[in-house]
C-alpha positions as CSV (number, residue, x, y, z in Angstrom):
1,X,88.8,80.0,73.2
2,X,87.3,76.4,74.1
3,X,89.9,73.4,74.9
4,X,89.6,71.6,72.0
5,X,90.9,74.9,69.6
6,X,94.2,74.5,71.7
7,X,94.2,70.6,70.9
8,X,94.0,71.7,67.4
9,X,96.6,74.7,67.2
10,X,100.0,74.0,66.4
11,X,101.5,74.9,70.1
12,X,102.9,72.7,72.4
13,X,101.0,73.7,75.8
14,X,104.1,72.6,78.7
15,X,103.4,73.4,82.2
16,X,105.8,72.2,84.9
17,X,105.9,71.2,88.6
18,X,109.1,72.2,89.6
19,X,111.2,70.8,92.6
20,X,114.4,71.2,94.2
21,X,115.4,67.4,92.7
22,X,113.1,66.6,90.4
23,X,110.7,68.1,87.5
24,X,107.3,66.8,87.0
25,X,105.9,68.2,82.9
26,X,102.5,67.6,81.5
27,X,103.0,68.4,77.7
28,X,99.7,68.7,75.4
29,X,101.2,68.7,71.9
30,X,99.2,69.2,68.7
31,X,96.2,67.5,67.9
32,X,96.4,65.6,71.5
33,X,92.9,65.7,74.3
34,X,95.5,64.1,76.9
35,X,98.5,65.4,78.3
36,X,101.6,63.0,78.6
37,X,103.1,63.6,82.1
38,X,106.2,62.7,82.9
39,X,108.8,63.0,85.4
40,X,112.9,63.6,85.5
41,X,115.4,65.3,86.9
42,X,116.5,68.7,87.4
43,X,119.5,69.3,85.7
44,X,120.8,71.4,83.1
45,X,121.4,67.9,80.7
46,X,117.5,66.7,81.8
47,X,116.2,70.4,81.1
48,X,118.0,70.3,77.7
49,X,116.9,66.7,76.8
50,X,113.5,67.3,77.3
51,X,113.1,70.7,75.3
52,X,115.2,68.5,72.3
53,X,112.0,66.0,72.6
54,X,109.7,68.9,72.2
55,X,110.4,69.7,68.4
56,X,110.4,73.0,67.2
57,X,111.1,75.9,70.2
58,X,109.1,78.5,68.7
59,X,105.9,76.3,69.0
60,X,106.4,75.7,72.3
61,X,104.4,77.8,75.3
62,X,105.6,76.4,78.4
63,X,104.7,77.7,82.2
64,X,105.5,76.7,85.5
65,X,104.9,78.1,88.9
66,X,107.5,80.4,90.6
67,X,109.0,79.0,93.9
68,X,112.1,78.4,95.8
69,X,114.2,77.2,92.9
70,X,114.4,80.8,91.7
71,X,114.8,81.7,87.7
72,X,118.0,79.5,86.8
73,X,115.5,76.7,84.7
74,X,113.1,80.4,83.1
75,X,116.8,81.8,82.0
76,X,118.1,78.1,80.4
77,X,114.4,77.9,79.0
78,X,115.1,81.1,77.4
79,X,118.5,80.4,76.0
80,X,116.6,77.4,73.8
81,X,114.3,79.8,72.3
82,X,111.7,78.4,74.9
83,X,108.7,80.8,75.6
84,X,108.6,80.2,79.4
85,X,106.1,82.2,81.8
86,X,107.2,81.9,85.8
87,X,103.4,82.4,87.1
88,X,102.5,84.0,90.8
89,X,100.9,81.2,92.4
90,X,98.4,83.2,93.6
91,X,97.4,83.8,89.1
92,X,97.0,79.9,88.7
93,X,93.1,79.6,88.6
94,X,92.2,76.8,91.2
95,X,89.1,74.9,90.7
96,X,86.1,76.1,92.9
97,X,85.3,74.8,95.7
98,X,89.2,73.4,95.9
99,X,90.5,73.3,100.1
100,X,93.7,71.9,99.6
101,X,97.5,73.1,97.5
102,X,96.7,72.6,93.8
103,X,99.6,71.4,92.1
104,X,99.7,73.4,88.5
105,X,99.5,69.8,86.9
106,X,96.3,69.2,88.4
107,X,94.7,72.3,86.1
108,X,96.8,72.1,83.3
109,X,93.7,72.5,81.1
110,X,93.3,76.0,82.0
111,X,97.2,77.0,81.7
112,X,97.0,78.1,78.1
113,X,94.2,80.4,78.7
114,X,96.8,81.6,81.5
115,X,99.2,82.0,79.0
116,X,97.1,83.6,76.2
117,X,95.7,86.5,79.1
């Protein structure tokens, strides 16, 4: 499936870089090339606000790479009808040639192909 199909689908591709503090998301909604990235807090109230500015929950595929902050935000995800993959970061492709960490941001193009595998 090329890039742009997923621009034109009706999903909401989320993928999240998760911190102790804060949460950084890159949201690529319907009929968008760019993702809007943003940053807030992690909290239950910030978690909740920002699936509330995501419209419907069933069109929603959101992922995010598992870590130290365990699966408290996968299991509130799930509560809002959020479809939330945690991802081994050893399955996030990382672009060739790449020496250094890549955040899950920096290849946020290839997440829903992630998801869709």
């Amino acid at each position: 499936m090329s890039s742009g199909n997923f621009a034109s689908s009706k999903t909401t591709w989320v993928g999240l870089d998760v911190h102790r503090d804060s949460i950084t998301s890159a949201v690529l909604s319907p009929r968008c090339e760019t993702p809007v990235v943003d940053r807030w807090f992690h909290d239950e109230p910030s978690v909740r606000r920002f699936v509330s500015g995501l419209g419907s929950p069933a069109r929603v595929r959101l992922c995010y790479e598992a870590g130290p902050t365990g699966y408290d935000l996968a299991r509130l995800l799930k509560r809002l009808g959020v479809a939330t993959e945690v991802i081994a970061p050893s399955l996030i492709p990382v672009t060739p040639g790449a020496k250094i960490k890549t955040d899950l941001l920096t290849e946020l193009p290839r997440v829903p192909l992630q998801l869709s595998a």
